[in-house]
Jmol script that loads the backbone (N, CA, C; Angstrom):
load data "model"
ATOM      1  N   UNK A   1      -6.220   9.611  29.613  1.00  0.00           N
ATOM      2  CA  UNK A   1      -6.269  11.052  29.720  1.00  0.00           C
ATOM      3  C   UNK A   1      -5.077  11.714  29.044  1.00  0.00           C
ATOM      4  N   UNK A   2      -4.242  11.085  28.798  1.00  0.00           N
ATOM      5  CA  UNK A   2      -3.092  11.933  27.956  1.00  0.00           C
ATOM      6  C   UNK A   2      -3.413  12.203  26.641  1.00  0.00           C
ATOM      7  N   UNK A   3      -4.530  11.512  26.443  1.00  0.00           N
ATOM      8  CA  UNK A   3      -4.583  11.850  24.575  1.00  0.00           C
ATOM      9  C   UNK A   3      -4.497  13.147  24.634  1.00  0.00           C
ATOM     10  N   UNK A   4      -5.425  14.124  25.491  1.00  0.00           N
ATOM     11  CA  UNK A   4      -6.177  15.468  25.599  1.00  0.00           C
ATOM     12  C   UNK A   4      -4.733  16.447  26.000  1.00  0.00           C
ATOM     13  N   UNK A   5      -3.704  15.979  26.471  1.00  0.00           N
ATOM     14  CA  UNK A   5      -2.789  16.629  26.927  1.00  0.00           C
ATOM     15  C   UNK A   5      -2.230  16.781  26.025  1.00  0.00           C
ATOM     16  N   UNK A   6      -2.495  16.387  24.468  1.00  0.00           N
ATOM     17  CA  UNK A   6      -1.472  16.886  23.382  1.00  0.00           C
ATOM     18  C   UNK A   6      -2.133  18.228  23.312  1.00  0.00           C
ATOM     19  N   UNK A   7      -3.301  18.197  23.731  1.00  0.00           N
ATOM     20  CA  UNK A   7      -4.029  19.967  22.546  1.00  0.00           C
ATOM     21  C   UNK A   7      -3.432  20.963  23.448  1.00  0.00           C
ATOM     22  N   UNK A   8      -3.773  22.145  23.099  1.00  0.00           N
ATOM     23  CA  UNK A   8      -3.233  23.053  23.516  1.00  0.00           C
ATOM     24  C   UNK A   8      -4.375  24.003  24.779  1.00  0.00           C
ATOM     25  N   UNK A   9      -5.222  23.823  24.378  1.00  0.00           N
ATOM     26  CA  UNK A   9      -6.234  24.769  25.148  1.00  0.00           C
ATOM     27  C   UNK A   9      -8.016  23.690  25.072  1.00  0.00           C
ATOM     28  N   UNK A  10      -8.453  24.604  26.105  1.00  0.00           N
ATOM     29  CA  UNK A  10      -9.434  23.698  26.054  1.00  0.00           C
ATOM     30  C   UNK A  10     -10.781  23.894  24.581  1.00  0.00           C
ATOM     31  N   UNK A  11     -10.325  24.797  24.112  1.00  0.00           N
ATOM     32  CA  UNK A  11     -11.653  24.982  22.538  1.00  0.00           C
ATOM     33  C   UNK A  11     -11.063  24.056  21.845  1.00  0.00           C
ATOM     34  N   UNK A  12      -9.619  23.325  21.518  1.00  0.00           N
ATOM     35  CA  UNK A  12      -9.312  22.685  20.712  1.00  0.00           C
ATOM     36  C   UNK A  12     -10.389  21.132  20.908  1.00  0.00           C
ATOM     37  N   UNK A  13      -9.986  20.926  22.428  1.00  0.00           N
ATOM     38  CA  UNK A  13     -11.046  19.532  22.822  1.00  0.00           C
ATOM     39  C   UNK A  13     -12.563  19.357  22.491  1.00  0.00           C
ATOM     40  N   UNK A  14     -12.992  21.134  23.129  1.00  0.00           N
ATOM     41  CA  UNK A  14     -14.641  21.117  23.122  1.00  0.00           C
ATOM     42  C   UNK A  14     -14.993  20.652  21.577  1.00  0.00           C
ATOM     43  N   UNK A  15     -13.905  21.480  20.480  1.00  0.00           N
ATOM     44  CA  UNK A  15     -14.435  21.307  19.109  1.00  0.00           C
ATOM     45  C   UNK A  15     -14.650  20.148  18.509  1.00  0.00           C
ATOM     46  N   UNK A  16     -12.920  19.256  19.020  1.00  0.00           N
ATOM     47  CA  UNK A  16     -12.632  18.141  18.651  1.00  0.00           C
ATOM     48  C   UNK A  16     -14.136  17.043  18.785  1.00  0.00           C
ATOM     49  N   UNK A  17     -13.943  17.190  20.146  1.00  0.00           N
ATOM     50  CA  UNK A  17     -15.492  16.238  20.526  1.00  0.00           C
ATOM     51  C   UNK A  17     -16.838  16.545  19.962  1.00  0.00           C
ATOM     52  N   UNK A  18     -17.149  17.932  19.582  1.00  0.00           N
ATOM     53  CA  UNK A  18     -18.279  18.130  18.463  1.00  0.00           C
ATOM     54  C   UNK A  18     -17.963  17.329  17.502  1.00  0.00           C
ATOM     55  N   UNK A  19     -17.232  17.891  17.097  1.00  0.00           N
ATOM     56  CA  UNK A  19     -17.355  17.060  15.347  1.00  0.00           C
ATOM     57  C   UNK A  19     -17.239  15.734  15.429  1.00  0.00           C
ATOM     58  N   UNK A  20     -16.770  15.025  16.047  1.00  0.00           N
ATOM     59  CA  UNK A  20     -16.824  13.480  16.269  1.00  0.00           C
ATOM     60  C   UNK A  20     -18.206  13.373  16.782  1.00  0.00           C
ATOM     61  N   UNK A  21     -18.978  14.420  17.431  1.00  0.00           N
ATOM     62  CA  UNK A  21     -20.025  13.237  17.695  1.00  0.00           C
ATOM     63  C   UNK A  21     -21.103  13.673  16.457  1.00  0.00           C
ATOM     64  N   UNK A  22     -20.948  14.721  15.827  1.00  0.00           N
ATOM     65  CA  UNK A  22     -22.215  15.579  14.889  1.00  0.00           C
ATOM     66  C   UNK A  22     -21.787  14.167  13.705  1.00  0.00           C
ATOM     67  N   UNK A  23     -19.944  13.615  13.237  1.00  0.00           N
ATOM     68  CA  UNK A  23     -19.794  13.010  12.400  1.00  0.00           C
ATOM     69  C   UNK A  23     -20.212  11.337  12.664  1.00  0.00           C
ATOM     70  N   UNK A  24     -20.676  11.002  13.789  1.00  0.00           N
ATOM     71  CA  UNK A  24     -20.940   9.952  14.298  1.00  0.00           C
ATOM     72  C   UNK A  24     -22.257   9.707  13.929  1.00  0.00           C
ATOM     73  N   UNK A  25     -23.142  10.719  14.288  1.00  0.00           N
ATOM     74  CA  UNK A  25     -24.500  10.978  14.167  1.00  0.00           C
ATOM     75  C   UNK A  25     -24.966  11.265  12.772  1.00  0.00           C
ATOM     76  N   UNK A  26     -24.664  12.005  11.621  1.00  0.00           N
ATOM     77  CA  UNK A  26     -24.679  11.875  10.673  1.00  0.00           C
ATOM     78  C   UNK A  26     -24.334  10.878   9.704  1.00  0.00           C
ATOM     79  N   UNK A  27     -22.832   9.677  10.048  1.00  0.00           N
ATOM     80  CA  UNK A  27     -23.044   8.494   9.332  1.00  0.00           C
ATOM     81  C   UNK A  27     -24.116   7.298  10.050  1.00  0.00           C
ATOM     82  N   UNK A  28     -24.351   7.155  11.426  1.00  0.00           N
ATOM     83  CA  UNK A  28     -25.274   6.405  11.716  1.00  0.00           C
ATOM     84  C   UNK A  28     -26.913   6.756  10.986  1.00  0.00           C
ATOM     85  N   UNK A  29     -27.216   8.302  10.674  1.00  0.00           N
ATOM     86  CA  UNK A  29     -28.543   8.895  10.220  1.00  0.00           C
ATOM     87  C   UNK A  29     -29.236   8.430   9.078  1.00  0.00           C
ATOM     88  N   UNK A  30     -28.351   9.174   8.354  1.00  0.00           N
ATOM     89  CA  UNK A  30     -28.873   8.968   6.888  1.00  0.00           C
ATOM     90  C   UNK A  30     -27.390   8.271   5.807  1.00  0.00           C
ATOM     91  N   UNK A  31     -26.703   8.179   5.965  1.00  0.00           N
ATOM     92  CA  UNK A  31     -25.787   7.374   4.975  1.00  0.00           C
ATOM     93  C   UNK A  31     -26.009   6.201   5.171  1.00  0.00           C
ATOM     94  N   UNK A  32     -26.232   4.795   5.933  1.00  0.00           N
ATOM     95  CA  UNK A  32     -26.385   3.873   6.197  1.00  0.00           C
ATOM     96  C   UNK A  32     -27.771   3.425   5.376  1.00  0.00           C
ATOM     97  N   UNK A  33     -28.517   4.157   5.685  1.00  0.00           N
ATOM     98  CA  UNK A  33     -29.737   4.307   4.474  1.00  0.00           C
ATOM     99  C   UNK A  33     -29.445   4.209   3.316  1.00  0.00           C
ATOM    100  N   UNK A  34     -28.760   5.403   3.069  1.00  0.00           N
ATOM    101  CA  UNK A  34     -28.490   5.825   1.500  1.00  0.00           C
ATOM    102  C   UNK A  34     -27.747   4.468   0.933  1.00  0.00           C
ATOM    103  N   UNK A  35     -26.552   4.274   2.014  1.00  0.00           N
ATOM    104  CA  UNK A  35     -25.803   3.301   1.201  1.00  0.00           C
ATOM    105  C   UNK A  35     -26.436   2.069   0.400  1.00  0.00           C
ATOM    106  N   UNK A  36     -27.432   1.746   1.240  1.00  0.00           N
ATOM    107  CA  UNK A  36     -28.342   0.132   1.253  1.00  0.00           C
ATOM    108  C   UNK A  36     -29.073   0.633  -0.065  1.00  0.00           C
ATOM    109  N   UNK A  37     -29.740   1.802  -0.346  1.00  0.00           N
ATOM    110  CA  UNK A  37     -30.489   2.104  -1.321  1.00  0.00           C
ATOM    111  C   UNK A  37     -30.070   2.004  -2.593  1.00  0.00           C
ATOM    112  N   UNK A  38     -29.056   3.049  -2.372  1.00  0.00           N
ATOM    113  CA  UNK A  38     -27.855   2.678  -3.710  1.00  0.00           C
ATOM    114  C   UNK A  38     -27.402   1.417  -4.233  1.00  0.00           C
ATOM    115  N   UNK A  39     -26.326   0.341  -3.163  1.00  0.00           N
ATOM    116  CA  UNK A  39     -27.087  -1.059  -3.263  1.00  0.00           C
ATOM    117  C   UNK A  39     -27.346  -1.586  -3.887  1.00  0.00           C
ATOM    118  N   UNK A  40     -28.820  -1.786  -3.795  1.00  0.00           N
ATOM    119  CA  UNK A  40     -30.162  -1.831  -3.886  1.00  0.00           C
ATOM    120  C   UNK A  40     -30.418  -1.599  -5.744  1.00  0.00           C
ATOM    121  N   UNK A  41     -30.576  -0.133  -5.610  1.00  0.00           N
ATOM    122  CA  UNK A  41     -30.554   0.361  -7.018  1.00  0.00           C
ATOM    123  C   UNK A  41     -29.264  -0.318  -8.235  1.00  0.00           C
ATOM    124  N   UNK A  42     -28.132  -0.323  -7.850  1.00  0.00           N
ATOM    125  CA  UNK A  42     -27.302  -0.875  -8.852  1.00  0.00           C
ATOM    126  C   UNK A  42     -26.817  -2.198  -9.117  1.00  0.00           C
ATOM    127  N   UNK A  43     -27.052  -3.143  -8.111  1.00  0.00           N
ATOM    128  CA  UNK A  43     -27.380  -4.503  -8.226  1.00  0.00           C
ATOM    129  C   UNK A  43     -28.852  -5.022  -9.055  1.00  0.00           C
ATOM    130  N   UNK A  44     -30.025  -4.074  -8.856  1.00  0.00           N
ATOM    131  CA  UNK A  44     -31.248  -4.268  -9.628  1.00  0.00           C
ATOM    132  C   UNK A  44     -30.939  -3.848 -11.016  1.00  0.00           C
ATOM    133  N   UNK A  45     -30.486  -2.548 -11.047  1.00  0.00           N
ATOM    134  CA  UNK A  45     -30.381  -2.043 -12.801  1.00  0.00           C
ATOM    135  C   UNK A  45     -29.258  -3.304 -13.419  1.00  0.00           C
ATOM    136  N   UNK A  46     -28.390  -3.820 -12.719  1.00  0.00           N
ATOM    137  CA  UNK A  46     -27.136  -4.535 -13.144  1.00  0.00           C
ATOM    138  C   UNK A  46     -27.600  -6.074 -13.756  1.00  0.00           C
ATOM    139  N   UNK A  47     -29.159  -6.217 -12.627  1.00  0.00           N
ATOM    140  CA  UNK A  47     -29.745  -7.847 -13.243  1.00  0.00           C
ATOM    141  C   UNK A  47     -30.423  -7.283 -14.116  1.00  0.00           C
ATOM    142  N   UNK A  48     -31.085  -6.246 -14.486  1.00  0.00           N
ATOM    143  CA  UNK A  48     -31.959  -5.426 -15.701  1.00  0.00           C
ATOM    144  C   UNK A  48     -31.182  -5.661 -16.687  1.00  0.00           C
ATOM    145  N   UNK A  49     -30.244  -4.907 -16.360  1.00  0.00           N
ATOM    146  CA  UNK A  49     -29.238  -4.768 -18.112  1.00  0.00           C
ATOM    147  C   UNK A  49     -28.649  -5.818 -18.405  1.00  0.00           C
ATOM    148  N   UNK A  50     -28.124  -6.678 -17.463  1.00  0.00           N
ATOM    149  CA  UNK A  50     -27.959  -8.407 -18.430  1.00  0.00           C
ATOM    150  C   UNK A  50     -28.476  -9.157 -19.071  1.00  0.00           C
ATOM    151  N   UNK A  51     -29.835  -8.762 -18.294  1.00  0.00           N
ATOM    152  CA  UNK A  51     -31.208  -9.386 -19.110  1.00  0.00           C
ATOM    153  C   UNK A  51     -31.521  -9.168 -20.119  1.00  0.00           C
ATOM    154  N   UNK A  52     -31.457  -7.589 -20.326  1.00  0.00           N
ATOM    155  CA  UNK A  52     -31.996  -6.925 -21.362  1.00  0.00           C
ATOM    156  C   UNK A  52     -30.970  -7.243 -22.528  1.00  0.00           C
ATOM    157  N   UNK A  53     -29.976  -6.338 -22.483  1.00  0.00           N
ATOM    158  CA  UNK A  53     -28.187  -6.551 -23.322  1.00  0.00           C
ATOM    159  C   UNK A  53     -27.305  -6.661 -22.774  1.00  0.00           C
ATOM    160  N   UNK A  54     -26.832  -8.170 -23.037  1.00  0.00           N
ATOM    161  CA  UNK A  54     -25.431  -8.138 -22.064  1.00  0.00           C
ATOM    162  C   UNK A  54     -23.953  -7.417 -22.313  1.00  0.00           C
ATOM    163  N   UNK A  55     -24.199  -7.207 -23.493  1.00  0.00           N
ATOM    164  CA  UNK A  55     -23.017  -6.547 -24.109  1.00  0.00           C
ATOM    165  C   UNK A  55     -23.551  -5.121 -23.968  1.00  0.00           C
ATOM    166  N   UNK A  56     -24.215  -4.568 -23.365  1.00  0.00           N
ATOM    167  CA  UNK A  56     -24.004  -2.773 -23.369  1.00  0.00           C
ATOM    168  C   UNK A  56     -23.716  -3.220 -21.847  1.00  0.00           C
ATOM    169  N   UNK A  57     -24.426  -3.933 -21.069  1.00  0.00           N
ATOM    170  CA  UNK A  57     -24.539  -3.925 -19.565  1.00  0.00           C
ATOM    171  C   UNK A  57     -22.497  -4.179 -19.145  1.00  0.00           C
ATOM    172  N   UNK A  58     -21.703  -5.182 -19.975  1.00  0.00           N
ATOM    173  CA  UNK A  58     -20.037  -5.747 -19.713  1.00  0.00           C
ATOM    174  C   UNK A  58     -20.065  -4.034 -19.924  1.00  0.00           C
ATOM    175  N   UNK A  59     -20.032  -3.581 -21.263  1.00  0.00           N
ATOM    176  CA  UNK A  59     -19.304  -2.213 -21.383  1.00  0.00           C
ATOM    177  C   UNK A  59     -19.813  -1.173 -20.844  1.00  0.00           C
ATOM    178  N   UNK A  60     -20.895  -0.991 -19.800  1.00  0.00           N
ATOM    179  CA  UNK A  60     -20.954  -0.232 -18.730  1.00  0.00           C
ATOM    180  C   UNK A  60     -20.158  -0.022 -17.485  1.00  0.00           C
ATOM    181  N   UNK A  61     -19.893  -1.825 -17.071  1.00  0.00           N
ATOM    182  CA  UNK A  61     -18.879  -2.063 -16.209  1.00  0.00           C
ATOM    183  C   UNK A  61     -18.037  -1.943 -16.123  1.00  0.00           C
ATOM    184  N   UNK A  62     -17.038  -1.892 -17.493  1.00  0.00           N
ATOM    185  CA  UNK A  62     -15.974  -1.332 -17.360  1.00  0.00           C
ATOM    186  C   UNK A  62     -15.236   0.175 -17.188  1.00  0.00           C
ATOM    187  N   UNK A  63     -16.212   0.646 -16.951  1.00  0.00           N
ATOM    188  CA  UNK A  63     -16.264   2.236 -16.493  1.00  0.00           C
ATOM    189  C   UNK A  63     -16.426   2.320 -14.891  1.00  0.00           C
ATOM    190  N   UNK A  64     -16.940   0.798 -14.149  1.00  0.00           N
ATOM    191  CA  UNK A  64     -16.156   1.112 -12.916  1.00  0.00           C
ATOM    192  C   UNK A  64     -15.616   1.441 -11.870  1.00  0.00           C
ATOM    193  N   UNK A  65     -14.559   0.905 -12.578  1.00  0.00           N
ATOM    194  CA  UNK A  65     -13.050   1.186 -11.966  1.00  0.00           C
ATOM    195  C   UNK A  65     -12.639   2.771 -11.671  1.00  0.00           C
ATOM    196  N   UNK A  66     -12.893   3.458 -13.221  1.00  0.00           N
ATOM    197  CA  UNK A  66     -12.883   4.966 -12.989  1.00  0.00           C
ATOM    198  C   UNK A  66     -13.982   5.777 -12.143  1.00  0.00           C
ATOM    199  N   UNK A  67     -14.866   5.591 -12.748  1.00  0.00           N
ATOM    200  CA  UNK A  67     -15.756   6.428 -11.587  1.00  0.00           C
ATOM    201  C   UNK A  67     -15.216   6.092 -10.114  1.00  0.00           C
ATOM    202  N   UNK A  68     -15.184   4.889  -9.619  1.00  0.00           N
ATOM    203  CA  UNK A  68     -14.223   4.152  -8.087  1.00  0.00           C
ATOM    204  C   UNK A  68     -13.094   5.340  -7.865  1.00  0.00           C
ATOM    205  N   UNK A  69     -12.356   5.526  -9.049  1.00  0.00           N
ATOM    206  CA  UNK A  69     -11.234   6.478  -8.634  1.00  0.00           C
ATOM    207  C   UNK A  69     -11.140   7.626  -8.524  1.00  0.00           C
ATOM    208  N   UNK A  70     -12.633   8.028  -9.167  1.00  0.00           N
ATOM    209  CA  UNK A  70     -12.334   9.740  -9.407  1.00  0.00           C
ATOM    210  C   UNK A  70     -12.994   9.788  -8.250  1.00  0.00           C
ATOM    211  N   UNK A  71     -14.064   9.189  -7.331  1.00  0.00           N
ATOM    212  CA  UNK A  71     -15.042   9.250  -6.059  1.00  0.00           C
ATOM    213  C   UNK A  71     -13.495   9.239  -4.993  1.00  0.00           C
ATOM    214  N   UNK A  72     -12.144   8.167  -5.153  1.00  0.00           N
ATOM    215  CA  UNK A  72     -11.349   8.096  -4.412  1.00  0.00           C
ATOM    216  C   UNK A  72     -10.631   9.371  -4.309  1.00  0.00           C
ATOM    217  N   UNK A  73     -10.487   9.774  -5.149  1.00  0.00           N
ATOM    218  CA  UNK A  73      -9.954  11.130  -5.626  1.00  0.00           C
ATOM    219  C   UNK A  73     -10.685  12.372  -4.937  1.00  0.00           C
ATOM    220  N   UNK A  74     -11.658  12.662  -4.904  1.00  0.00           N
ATOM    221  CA  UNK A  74     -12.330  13.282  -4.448  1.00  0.00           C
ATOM    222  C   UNK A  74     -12.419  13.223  -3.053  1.00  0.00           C
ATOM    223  N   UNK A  75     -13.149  11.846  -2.498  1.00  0.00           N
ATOM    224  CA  UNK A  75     -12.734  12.193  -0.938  1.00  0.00           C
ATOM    225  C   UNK A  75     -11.464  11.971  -0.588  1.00  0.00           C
ATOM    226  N   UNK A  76     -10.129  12.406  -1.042  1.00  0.00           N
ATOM    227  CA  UNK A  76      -8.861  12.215  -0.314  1.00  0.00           C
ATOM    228  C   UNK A  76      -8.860  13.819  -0.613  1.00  0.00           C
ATOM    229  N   UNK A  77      -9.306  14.966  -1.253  1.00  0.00           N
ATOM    230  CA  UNK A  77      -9.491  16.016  -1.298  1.00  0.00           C
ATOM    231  C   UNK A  77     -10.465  16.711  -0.396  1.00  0.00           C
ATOM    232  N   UNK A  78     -11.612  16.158  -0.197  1.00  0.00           N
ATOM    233  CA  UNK A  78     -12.689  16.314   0.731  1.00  0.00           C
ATOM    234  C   UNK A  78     -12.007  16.170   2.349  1.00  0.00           C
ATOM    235  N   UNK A  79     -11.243  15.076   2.600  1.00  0.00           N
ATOM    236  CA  UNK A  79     -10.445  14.447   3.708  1.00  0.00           C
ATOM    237  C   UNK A  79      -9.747  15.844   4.006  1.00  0.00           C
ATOM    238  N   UNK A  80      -9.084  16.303   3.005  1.00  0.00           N
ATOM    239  CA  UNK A  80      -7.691  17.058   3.738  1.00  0.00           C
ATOM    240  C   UNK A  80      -8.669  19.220   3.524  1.00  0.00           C
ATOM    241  N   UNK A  81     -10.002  19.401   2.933  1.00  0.00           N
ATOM    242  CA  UNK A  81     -10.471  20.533   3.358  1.00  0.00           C
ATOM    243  C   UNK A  81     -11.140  19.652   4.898  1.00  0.00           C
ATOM    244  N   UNK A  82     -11.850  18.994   4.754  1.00  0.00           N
ATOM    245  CA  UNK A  82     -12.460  18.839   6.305  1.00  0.00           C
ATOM    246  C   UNK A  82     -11.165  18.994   7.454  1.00  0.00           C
ATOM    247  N   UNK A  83      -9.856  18.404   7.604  1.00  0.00           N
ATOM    248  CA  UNK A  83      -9.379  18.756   8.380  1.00  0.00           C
ATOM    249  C   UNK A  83      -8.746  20.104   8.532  1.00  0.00           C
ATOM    250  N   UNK A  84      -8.842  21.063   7.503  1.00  0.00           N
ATOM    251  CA  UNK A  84      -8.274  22.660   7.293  1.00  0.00           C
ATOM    252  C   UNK A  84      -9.662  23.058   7.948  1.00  0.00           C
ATOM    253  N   UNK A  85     -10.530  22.600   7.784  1.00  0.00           N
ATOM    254  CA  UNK A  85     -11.772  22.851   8.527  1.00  0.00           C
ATOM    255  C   UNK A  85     -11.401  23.178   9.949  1.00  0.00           C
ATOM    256  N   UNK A  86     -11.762  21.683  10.192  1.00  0.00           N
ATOM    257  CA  UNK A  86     -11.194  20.896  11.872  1.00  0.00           C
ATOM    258  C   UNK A  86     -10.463  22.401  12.484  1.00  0.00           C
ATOM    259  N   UNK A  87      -9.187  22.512  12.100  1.00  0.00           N
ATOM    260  CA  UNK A  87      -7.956  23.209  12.421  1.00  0.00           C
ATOM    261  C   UNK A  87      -8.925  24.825  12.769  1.00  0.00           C
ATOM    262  N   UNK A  88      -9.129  25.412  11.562  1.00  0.00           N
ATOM    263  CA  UNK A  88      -9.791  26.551  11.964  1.00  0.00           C
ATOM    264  C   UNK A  88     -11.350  26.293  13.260  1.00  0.00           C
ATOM    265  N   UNK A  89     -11.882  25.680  12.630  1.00  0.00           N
ATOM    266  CA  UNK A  89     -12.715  25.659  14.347  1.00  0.00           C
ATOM    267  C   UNK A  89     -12.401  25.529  15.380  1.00  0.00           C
ATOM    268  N   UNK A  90     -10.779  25.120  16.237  1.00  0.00           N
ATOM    269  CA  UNK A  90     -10.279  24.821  16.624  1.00  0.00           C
ATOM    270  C   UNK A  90      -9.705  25.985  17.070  1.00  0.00           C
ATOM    271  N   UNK A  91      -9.161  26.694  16.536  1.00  0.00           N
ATOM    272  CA  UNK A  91      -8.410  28.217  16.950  1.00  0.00           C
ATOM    273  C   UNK A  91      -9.592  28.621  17.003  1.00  0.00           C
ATOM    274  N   UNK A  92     -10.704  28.905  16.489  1.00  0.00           N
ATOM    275  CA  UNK A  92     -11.686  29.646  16.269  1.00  0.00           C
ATOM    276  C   UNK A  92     -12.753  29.633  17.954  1.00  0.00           C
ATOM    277  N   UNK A  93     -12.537  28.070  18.514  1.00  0.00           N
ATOM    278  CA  UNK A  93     -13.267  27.773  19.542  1.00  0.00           C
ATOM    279  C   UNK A  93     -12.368  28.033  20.913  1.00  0.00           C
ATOM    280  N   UNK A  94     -10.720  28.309  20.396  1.00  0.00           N
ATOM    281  CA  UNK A  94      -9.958  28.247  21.571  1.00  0.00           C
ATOM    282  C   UNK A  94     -10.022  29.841  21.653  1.00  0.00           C
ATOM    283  N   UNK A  95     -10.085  30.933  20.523  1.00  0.00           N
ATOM    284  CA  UNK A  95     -10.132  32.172  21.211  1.00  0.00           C
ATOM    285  C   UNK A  95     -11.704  32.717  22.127  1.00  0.00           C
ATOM    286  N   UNK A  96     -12.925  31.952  21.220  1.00  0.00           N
ATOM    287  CA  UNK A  96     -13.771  32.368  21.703  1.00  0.00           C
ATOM    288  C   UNK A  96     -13.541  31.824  23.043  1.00  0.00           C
ATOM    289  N   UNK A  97     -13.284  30.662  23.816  1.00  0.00           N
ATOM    290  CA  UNK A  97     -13.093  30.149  24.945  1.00  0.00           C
ATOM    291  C   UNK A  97     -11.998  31.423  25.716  1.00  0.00           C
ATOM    292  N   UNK A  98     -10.893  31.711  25.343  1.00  0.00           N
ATOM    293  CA  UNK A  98     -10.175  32.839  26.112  1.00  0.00           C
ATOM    294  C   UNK A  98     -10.793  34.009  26.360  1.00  0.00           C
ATOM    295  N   UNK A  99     -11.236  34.339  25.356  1.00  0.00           N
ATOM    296  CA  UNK A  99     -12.200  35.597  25.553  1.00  0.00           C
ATOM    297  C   UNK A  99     -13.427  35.730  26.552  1.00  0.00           C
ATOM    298  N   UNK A 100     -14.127  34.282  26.542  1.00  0.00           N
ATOM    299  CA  UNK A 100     -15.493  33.986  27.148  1.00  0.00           C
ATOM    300  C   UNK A 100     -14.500  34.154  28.855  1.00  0.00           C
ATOM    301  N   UNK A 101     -13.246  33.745  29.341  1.00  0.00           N
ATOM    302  CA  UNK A 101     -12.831  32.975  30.688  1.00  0.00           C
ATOM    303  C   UNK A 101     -12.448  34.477  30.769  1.00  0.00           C
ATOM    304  N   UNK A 102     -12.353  35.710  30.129  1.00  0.00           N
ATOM    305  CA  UNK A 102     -11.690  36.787  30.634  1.00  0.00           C
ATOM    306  C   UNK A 102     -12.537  37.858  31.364  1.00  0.00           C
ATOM    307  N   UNK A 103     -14.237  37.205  30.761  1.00  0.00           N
ATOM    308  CA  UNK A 103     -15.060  38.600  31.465  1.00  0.00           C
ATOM    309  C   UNK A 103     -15.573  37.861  32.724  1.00  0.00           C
TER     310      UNK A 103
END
end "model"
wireframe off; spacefill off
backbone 0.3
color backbone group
C-alpha cells in the first residue's frame, strides 16, 4: 500500500489504474495478433526473395538495422508524449475528483 502514498490525490490513482488496465487490454487484443502476422509475413517474403534473388533479398537486409532504429527512435519519443499524456490526465482527473467531492 505505500506505492499509492507517493500520489498526491486520489484522480492521480483512479487515472493511473485506467491506463494500465485500457494498456493491458489493448496489448493482450490486437498487437499479439498483429505481431505473429507480421512474423509471419516477413519470414515468408524473406524465404521468397532468396529463392527468387539472393542478392537483392542480402541488400534488402541490410536496411534492417535502420528501419530497427528509426522504429527505436520513434517509440522513445512516443514513450515520453504518452507520459506528458499520463501527467495531464492525472491533474485533469484530480481536479475533476475535487470538484465532484465539493457538491
Amino acid at each position: 500500500m505505500s506505492f499509492f502514498d507517493t500520489y498526491g490525490n486520489n484522480g492521480d490513482i483512479v487515472s493511473q489504474v485506467l491506463s494500465d488496465v485500457l494498456l493491458i487490454q489493448s496489448a493482450l487484443s490486437e498487437k499479439v495478433g498483429n505481431y505473429i502476422h507480421n512474423m509471419a509475413t516477413f519470414f515468408g517474403g524473406l524465404v521468397i526473395g532468396l529463392v527468387n534473388c539472393w542478392q537483392i533479398a542480402l541488400l534488402t537486409l541490410a536496411t534492417g538495422p535502420f528501419i530497427v532504429a528509426a522504429g527505436g527512435i520513434s517509440n522513445i519519443f512516443l514513450h515520453r508524449l504518452a507520459e506528458n499524456i499520463q501527467d495531464a490526465y492525472g491533474e485533469a482527473a484530480s481536479i475533476a475528483e475535487q470538484t465532484y467531492t465539493l457538491r
